[in-house]
ROLUM-980235 format. One line per 8 residues: number of its first residue (from 1); their letters; for each residue x, y, z of C-alpha. Coordinates in steps of 0.1 Angstrom, whole numbers, plus 2048, in hexadecimal, padded with zeros to 3 digits. Example, Ala and Ser with C-alpha at 12.3 -4.5 7.8 and 13.67 -1.06 7.14 Angstrom:
1	AS	87B,7D3,84E; 889,7F5,847
//
This chain:
1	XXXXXXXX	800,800,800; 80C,823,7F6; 7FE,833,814; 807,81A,830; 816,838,844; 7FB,852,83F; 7DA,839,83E; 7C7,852,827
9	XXXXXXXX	7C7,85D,804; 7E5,877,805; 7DB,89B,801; 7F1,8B8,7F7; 812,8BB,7DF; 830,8CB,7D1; 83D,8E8,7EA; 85A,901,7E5
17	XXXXXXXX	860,911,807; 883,919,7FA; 871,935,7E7; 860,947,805; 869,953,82B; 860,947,848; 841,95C,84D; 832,94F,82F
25	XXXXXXXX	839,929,835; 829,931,857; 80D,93F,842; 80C,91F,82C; 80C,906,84A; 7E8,918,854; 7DB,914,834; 7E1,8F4,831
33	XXXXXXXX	7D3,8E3,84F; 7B2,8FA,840; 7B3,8E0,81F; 7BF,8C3,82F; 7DE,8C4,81F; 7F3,8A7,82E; 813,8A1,815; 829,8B3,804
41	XXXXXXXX	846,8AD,7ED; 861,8C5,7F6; 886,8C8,7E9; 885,8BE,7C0; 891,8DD,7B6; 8AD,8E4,7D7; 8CF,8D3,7CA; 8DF,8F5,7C7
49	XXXXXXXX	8CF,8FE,7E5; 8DF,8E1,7FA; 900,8E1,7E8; 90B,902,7E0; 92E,8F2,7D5; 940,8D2,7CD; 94C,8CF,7F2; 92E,8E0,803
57	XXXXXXXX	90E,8D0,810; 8F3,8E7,821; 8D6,8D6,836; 8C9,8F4,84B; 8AB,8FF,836; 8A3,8DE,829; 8A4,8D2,852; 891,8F5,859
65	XXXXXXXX	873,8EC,83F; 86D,8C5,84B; 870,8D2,871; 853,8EB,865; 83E,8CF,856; 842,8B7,86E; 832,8CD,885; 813,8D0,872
73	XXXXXXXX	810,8AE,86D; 817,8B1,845; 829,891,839; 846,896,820; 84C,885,7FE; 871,88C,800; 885,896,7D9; 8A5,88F,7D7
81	XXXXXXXX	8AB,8B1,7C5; 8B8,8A7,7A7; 89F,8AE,791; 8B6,8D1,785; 8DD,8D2,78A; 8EE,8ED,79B; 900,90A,788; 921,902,794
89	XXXXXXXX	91E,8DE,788; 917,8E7,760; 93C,8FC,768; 94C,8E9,776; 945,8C9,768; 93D,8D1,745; 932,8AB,739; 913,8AF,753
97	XXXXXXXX	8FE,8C6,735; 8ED,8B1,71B; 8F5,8B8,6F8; 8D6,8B6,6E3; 8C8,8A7,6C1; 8D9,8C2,6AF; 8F7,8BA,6BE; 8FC,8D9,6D0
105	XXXXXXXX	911,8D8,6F2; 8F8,8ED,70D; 900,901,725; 8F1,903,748; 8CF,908,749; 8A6,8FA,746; 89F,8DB,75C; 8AA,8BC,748
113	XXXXXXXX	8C9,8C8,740; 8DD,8A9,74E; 8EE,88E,73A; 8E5,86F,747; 906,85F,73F; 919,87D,74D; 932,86B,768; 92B,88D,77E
121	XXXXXXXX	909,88E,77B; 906,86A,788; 925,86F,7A7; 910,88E,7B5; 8ED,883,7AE; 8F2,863,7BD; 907,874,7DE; 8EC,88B,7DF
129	XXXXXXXX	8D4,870,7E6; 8E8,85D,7FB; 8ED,879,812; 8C9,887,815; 8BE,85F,819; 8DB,85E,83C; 8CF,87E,849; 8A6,87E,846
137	XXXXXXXX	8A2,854,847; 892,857,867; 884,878,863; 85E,870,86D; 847,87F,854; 85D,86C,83B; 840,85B,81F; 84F,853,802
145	XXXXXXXX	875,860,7F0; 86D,875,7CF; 890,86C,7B7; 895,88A,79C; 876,898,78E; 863,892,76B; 882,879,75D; 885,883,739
153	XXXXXXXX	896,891,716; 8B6,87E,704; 8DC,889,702; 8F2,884,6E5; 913,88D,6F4; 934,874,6F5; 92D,868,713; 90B,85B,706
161	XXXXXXXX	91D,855,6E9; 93D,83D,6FA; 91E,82F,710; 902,827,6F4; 925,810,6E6; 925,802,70B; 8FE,7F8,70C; 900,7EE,6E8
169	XXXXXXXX	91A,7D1,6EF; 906,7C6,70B; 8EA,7C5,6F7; 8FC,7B4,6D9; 918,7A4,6E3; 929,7A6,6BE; 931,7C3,6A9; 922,7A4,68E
177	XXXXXXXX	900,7A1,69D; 8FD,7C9,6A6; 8FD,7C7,67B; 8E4,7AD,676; 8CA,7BC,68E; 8D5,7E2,682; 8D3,7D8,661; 8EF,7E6,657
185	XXXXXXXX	8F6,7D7,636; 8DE,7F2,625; 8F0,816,61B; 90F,805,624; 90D,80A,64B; 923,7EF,658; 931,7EF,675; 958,7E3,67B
193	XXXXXXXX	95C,7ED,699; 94D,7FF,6BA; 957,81F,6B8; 947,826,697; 925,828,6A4; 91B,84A,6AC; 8F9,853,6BB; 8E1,85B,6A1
201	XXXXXXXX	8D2,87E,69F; 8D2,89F,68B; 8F7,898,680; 8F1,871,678; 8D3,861,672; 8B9,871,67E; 8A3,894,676; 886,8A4,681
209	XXXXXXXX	867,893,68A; 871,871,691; 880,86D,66E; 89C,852,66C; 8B2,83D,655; 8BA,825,66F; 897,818,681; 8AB,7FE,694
217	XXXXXXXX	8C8,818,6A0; 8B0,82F,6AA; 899,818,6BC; 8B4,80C,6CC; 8C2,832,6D7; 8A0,839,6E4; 8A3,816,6FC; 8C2,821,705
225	XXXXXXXX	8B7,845,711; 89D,837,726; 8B7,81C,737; 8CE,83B,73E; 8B6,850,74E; 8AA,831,75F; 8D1,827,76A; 8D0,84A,779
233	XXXXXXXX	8B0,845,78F; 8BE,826,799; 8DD,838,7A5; 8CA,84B,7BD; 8B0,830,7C7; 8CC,81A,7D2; 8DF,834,7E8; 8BB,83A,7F8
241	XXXXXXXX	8BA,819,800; 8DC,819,812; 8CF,82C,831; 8A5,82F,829; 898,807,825; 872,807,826; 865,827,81B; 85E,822,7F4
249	XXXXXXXX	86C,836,7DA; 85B,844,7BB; 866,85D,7A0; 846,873,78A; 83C,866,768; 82D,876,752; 810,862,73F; 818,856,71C
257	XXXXXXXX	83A,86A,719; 846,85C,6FD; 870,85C,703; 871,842,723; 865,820,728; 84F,820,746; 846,7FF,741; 86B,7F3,748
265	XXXXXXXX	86E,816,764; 851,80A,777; 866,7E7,780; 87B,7FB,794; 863,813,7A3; 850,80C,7C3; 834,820,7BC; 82E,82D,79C
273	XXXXXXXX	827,853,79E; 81A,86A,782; 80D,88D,778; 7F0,896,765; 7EC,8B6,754; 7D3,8AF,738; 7C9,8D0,722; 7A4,8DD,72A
281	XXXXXXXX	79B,8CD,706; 7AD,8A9,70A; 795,88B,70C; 789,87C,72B; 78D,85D,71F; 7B2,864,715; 7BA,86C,737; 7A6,84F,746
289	XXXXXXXX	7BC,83B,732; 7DC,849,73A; 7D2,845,760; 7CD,820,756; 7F4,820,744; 801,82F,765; 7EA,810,77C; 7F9,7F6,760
297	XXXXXXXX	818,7FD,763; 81C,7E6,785; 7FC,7D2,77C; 7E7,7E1,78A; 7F2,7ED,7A9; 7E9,813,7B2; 7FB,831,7AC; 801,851,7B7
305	XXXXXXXX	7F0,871,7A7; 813,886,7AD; 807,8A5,799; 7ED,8BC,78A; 7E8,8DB,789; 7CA,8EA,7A1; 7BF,903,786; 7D2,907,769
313	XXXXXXXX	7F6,8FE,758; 80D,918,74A; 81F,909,730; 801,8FB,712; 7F8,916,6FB; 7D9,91A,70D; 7D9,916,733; 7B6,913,739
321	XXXXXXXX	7A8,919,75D; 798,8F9,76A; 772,902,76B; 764,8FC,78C; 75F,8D6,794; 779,8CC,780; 799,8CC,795; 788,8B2,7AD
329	XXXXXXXX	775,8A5,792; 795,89B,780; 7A6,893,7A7; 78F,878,7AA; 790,86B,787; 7B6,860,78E; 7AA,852,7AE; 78A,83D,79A
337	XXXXXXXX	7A9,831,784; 7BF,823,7A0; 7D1,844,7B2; 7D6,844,7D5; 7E4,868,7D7; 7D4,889,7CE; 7EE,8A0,7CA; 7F9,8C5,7B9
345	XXXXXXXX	814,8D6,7A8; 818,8EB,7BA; 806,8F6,7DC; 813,918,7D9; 817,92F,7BE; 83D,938,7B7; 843,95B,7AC; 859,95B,795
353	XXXXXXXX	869,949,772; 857,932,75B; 83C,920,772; 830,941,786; 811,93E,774; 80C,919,77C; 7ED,912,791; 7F1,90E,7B5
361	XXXXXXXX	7DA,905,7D3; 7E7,926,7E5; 7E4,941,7CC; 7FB,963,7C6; 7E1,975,7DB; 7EE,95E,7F9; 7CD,95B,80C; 7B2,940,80A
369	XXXXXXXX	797,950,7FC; 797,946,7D8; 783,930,7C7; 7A2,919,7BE; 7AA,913,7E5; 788,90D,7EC; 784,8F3,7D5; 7A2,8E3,7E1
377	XXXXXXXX	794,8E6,804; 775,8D8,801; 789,8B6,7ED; 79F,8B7,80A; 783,8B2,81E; 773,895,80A; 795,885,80C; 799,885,82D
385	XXXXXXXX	775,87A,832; 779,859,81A; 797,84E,82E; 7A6,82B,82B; 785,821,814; 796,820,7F3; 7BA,81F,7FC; 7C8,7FB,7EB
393	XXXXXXXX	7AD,7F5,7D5; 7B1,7E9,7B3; 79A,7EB,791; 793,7C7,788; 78E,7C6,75C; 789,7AF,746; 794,7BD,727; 7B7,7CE,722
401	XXXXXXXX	7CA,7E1,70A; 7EC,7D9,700; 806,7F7,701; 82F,7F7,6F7; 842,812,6FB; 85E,808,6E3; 842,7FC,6CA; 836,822,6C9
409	XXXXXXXX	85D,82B,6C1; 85E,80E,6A9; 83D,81D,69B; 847,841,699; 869,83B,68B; 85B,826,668; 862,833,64C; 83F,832,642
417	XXXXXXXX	821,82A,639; 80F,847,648; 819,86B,65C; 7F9,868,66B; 7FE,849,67B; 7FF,84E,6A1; 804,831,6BA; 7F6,842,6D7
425	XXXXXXXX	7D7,851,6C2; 7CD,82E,6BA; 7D0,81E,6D9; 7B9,839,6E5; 79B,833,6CE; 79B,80F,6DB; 79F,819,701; 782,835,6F7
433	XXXXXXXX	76C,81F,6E8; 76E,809,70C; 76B,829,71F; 74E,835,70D; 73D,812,719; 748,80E,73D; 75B,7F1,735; 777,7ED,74F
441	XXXXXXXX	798,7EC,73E; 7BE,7EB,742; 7DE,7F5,732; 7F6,7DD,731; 81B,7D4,727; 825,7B9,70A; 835,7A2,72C; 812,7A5,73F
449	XXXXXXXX	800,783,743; 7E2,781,72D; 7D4,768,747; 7B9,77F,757; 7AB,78D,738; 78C,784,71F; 791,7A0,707; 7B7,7AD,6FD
457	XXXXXXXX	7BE,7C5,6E4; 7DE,7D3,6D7; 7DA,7ED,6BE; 7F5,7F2,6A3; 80D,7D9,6B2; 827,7DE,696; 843,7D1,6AA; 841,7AC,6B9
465	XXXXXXXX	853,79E,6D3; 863,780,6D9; 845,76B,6EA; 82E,787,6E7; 81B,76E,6C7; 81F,753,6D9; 80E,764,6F8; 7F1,769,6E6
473	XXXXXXXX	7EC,74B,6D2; 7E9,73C,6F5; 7CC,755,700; 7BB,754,6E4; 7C0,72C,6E2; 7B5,72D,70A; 790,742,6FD; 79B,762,6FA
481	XXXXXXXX	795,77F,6E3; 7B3,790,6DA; 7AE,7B1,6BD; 7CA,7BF,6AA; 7CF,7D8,68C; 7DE,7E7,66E; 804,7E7,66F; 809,7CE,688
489	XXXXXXXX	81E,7AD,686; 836,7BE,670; 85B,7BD,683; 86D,7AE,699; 87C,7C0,6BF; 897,7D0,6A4; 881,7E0,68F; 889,7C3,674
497	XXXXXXXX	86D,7B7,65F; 860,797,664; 860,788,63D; 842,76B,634; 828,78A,634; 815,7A3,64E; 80C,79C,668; 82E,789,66B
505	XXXXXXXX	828,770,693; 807,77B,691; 7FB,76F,675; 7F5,74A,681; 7DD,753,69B; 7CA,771,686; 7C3,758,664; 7D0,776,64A
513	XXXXXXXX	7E5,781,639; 7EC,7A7,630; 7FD,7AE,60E; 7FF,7D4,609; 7FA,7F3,61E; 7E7,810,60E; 7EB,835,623; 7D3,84C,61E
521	XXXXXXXX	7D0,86D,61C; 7C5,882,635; 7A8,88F,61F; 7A5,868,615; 78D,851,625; 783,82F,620; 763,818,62F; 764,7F9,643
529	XXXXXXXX	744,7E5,638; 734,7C9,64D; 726,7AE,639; 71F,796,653; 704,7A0,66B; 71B,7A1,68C; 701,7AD,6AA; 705,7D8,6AB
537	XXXXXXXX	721,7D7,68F; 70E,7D5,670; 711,7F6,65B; 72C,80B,647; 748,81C,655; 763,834,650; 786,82C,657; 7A4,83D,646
545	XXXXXXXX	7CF,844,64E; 7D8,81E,645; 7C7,802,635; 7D5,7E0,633; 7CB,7CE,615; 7C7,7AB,624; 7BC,782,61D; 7AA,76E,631
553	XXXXXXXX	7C1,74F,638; 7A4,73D,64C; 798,75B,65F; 773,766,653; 769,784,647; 757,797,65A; 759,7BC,646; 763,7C6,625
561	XXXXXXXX	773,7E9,616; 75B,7FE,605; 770,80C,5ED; 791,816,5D8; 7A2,7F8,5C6; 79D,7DE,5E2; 77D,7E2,5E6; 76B,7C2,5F3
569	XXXXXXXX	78C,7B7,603; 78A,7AE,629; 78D,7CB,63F; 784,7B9,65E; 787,795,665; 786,77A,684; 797,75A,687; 78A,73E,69F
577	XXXXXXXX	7AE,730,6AF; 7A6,717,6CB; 790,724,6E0; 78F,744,6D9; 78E,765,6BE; 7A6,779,6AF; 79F,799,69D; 7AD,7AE,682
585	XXXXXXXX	7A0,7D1,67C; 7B6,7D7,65C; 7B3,7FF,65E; 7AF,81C,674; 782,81C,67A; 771,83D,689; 765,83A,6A8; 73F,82E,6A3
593	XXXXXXXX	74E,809,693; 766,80B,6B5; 749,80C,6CB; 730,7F5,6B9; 74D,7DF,6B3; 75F,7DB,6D8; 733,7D9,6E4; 736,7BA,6D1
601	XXXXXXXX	754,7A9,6DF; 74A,7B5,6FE; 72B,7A4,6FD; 738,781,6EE; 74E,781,70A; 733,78C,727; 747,7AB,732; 72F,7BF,73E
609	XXXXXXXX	730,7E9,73F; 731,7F3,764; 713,809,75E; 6FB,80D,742; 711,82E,72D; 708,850,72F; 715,86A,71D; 731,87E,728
617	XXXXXXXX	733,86A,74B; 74D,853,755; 74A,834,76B; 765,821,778; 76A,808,794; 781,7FF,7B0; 781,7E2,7CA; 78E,7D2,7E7
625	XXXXXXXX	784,7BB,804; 765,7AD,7F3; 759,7D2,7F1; 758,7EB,7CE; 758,810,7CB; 748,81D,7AD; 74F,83F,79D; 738,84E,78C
633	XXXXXXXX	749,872,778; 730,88B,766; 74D,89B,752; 72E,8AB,73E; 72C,8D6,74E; 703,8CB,74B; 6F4,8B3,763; 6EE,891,758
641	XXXXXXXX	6D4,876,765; 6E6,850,769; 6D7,82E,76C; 6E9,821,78C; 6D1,801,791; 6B6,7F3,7AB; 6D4,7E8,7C4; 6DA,805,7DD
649	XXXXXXXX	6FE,80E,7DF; 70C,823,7FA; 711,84A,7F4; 736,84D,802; 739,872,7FC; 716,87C,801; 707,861,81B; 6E8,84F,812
657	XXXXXXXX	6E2,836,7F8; 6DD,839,7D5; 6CD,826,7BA; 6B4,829,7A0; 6BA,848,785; 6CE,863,797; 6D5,885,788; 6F8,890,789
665	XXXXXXXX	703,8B4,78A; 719,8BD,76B; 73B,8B7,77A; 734,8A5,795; 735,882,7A3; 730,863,7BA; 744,84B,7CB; 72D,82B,7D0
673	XX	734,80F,7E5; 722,7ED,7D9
//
């Protein structure tokens, strides 16, 4: 359990006393205890702070600040400060600054600024640790450690250079087999020896947007990246552990960032912590399913809710105030999804530089009469009134969709078919045609066990592991449904094609085979055409970006294209393997075919929607101890009237019981125990 130390849902977030006086932590400390503020995470930004020089280590404010909330009975998510690097680091150790994809050495400034392969960057951010972990182990408020902050951005400098070599010949063993899975025998690449390989950017392989003439080199720069910044929080998590052995340690993702595998990050994370800062125009369902990423990526244990803003951001083009509602609206949508923390950047406004403008609970006006802290009030008090309740619960689902960070690089790096082909954008039009249905789902990794699921989809899944085929011929052999797309089954780990024809290891269990791929133009659409009566899927479609001109190779056809030169060809088809189904939707449908279409396998498999939908509301479920907590979101700004059933269920929020058809107040919501 996250919160085995403070046996409620954490309240509160990050703090930069370092900023103010005395007076006006004083000040703060009041405030608090009127929102029920009990956490927050001090010291990310404080390296220069505590170590004004090579030699030099200064404790006294940092001791002065944890004294202050320890006597206000405010718990303390503890940074090891090393999310910035101090002035006289950059000058005096010059390999700490990154050099970027141009190629251009950087001077000292921004946040991630630090070469992750930098020998001085790891020696100080690693002592760093190590010495706040001897001195505050015991320190009582103590909760969880916070390593670095927001982990992120690539270096191309000769220490990443020299090291890429390094992880290369771990990876590879030979200069010989580096070739064969580079593929270096096209344009004359190969490789003789080590020192030849240089990492590819602006100046070698690489150019804006993704663009590469080396897939494999640059997939395998990108993996490289994310084990470097990951060898770096590693650093720090194991001095931690030197002197601080049971409180957990965590470091803040940051959803579906696309440079860093959180899948292989979350392995060495005790808690998996994230911050949410969706625009005032992004999908509810697209954050939904990000808070579902976040919960996957330990399986479904919960996570902590480590940012947001309390009213608006400051670096979109448009920071949008949060209406009223939606701040705890959106607070208790991470916590329907599996969060066990509620918590802000930042709980008080800074006055100067870049995030000035960034929403905090206590305003510039420095009082608490705004509406901004007395909506954070009034959550604070709900928090503290649900308690233990929910703490430790889990969402139990039946269907799941399949998600790979270095099949999205894999994805984004082809040379082709389509610019308008976006991994994460069709992986969302499967989660949102769940969402829209109250069908429970999670995000999972290619190593997850299949075991526990019905229905398994894995949209676009271009780049196949070894055993990931194998895995699902097995589910779908066992009775299970498993759904795939377009441009999947195509290459190997190395971004190698797999020859025979698409989908390459897939193409046993799906029953097709796919000859060419047609990309359309934006302006070009196409039309997926049922000709077998399948339940709510009979009609005509649109789909467009890629089709896949397919045969059926014992799979039936279920839908046909409607037109170009392959009309009548097989646009979707199902194969009976074992047990079970597997699917093939051969292009990229609008949403109405999603919905009708996931209804239906929803239905053959008797996975039923937690509640009957309603527009614009949300409903999710957690549970524990033979007990489940339904959430039910009105993200609509009008109020909306929602079938809850005969059974009485418990008003946790409000008291009383509710059943029957209850009107919701646009942005509002219930927590429901039945």
């Amino acid at each position: 359990m996250i919160n085995s130390k403070l046996p409620k849902m954490w309240y509160g977030g990050d703090y930069n006393p370092e900023q103010w006086d005395a007076p006006t932590m004083e000040e703060d400390m009041r405030m608090f205890k009127l929102a029920e503020i009990d956490i927050a995470t001090v010291n990310v930004f404080s390296w220069a702070k505590i170590q004004p020089s090579e030699e030099t280590y200064d404790f006294s404010e940092l001791d002065r600040i944890l004294d202050k909330l320890q006597q206000n009975n405010v718990a303390v998510c503890l940074a090891t400060a090393t999310g910035a690097h101090p002035a006289w680091m950059a000058k005096r150790h010059p390999d700490v600054t990154r050099v970027d994809y141009e190629g251009r050495k950087r001077r000292f400034g921004g946040r991630h600024n630090s070469c992750p392969n930098s020998p001085a960057y790891r020696k100080y951010s690693a002592l760093i640790a190590e010495k706040l972990a001897e001195r505050y182990h015991n320190y009582p408020g103590l909760v969880i450690w916070h390593v670095s902050n927001e982990y992120g951005g690539y270096c191309y400098c000769d220490n990443c250079a020299e090291a890429f070599r390094d992880w290369a010949k771990a990876r590879y063993g030979t200069i010989e087999a580096l070739n064969e899975a580079w593929y270096t025998a096209f344009w004359g690449h190969t490789f003789y020896d080590w020192d030849e390989i240089v990492p590819p950017n602006a100046l070698s392989e690489e150019w804006a947007g993704n663009r590469t003439n080396f897939q494999s080199i640059s997939l395998d720069y990108r993996r490289f990246q994310s084990d470097s910044l990951l060898e770096c929080y590693k650093l720090e998590a194991d001095a931690i552990r030197k002197h601080s052995k049971d409180v957990p340690i965590t470091t803040n993702l940051m959803g579906t960032y696309p440079e860093l595998d959180y899948f292989k990050w979350a392995k060495e994370l005790d808690v998996v912590s994230w911050d949410n800062y969706p625009s005032i125009d992004t999908p509810v369902s697209f954050t939904a399913m990000t808070h579902s990423l976040m919960r996957g990526l330990k399986s479904g244990q919960p996570f902590m809710l480590m940012e947001q803003t309390p009213s608006q951001q400051n670096w979109q083009p448009y920071n949008s105030l949060k209406r009223p509602g939606v701040m705890r609206l959106w607070s208790y949508q991470a916590v329907a999804h599996g969060a066990d923390t509620v918590m802000f950047f930042q709980l008080r406004r800074s006055i100067g530089a870049c995030e000035k403008y960034h929403g905090a609970v206590i305003e510039h006006v420095g009082h608490e009469h705004t509406r901004v802290f007395r909506e954070c009030a009034e959550l604070g008090r709900e928090l503290v009134q649900l308690g233990d309740t929910l703490l430790d619960s889990r969402v139990e689902a039946k269907a799941a969709i399949v998600y790979d960070w270095e099949n999205r690089w894999a994805v984004e790096l082809s040379s082709g078919p389509s610019v308008a082909l976006k991994y994460v954008d069709e992986v969302h039009k499967y989660y949102d045609a769940l969402f829209s249905q109250n069908i429970a789902t999670d995000m999972i990794s290619v190593e997850e066990s299949l075991d526990k699921y019905d229905l398994v989809i894995a949209p676009v899944m271009y780049m196949i592991k070894p055993g990931f085929a194998e895995k699902v011929e097995q589910f779908v052999e066992r009775g299970g449904t498993f759904v795939t797309t377009f441009f999947s089954g195509i290459v190997n780990e190395n971004d190698i094609v797999t020859v025979g024809g698409y989908p390459g290891k897939l193409r046993k269990v799906l029953g097709i085979w796919a000859e060419e791929i047609d990309a359309l133009l934006p302006s070009q659409s196409n039309q997926i055409v049922v000709t077998k009566e399948n339940g709510a899927l009979l009609g005509s479609y649109s789909c467009g970006i890629l089709c896949d001109l397919i045969h059926a190779e014992g799979a039936e056809v279920i839908a046909e294209y409607g037109s170009d030169f392959y009309k009548g060809m097989p646009a979707l088809t199902v194969n009976k393997f074992g047990q079970g189904n597997a699917w093939y939707v051969a292009s990229s449908p609008d949403g109405e075919f999603l919905k009708a279409f996931v209804s239906e396998l929803c239905r053959e498999k008797g996975i039923e929607p937690l509640l009957q939908p309603t527009a614009g509301v949300e409903v999710t479920e957690r549970s524990k101890d033979g007990k489940s907590y339904l959430f039910v979101l009105n993200h609509n700004a009008e109020d909306a009237t929602v079938q809850l059933g005969d059974k009485p269920m418990r008003d946790l929020l409000n008291g009383g019981e509710r059943s029957g058809a209850v009107v919701l107040k646009g942005k509002d919501l219930l927590i429901l125990e039945r």
